[in-house]
C-alpha positions in Angstrom: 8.2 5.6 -5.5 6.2 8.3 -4.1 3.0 7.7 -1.5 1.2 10.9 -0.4 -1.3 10.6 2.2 -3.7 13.6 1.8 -6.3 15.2 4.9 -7.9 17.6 2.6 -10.4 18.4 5.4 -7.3 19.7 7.3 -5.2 20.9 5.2 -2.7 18.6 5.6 -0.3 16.2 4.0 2.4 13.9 4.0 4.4 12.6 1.4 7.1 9.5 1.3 9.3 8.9 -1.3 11.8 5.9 -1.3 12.5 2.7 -3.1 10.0 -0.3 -3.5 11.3 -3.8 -2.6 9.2 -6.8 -3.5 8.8 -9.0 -0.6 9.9 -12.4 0.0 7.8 -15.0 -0.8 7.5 -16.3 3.1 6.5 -12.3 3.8 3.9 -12.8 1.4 2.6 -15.6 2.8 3.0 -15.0 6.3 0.6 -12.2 5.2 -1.5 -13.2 3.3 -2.5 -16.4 5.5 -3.2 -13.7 8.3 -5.8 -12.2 6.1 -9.7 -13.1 6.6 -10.6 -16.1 4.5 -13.3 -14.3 2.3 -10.3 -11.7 1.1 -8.0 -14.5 0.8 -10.9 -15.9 -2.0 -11.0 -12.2 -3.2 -7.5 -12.2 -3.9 -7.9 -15.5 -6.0 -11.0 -14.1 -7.6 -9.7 -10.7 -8.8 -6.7 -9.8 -11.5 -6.6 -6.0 -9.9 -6.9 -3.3 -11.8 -7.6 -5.1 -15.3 -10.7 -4.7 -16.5 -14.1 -6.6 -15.8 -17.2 -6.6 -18.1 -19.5 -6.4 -15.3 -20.0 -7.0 -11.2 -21.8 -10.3 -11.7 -18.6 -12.4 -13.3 -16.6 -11.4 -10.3 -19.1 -12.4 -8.4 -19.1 -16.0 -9.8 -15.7 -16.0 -9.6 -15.8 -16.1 -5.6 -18.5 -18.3 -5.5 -16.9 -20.8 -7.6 -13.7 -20.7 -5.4 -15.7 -20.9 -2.3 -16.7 -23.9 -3.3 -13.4 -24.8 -4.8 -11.8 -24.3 -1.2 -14.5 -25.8 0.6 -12.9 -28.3 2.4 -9.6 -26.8 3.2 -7.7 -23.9 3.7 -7.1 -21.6 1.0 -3.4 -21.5 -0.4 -1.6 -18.7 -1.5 -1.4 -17.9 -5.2 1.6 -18.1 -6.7 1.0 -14.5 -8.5 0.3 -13.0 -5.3 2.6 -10.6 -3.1 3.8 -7.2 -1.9 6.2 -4.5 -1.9 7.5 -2.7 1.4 9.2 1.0 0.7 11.7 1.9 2.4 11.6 5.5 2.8 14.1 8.0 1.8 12.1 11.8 2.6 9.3 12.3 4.2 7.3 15.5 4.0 4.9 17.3 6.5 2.8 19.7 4.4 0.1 22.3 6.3 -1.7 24.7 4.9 -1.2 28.2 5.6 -3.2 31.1 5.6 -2.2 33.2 2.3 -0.3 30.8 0.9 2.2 31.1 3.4 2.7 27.1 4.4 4.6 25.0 7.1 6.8 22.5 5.1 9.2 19.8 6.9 11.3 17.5 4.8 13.4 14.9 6.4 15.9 13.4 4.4 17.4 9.7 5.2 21.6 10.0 5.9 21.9 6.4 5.4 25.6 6.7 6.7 25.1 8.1 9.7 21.9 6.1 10.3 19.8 9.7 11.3 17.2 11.6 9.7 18.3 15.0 9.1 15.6 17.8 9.2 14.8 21.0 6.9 11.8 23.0 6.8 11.3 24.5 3.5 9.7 27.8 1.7 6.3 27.2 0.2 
């Protein structure tokens, strides 16, 4: 996988690439139970990123599970969960004046437990 955090107004960025690892279920939980309660209901209410008709009939849905989970507290759902990365390189981009910018990669030496260091050409 590949996450790139960009500060456009700076004319910076970093990107990590690595592998994704699903999280156990008692991760999940453990985070999802430390959550507020209104984006626990949110997490119930929503199928992210599939598509919705309109606003109003997500809307429902959350007041229909406030209701639902009233009296108690709200359980995890069983198609709930995460993914941690575990990072393999990580570049520091900056933006240089004529196209003439600062690049650091480091790359993960697994065996040797150490991150080793390059800085690259534009």
């Amino acid at each position: 996988v590949s996450l790139l955090f960009p500060w456009n107004e700076l004319d910076r960025q970093v990107i990590v690439g690595g592998t994704a690892k699903r999280m156990s279920l008692a991760e999940s939980a453990t985070y999802f139970l430390s959550r507020p309660r209104e984006s626990q209901i949110a997490a119930w209410a929503s199928r992210q990123s599939r598509p919705i008709a309109k606003r109003a009939l997500l809307e429902e849905e959350v007041r229909k599970l406030r209701q639902k989970f009233a009296d108690g507290d709200v359980p995890v759902p069983d198609f709930w969960g995460g993914y941690r990365v575990q990072p393999e390189r990580i570049e520091f981009w900056q933006g240089g004046e004529h196209r003439l910018h600062d690049r650091f990669r480091y790359l993960r030496d697994d065996a040797a437990g150490t991150w080793d260091l390059s800085q690259l050409q534009p």
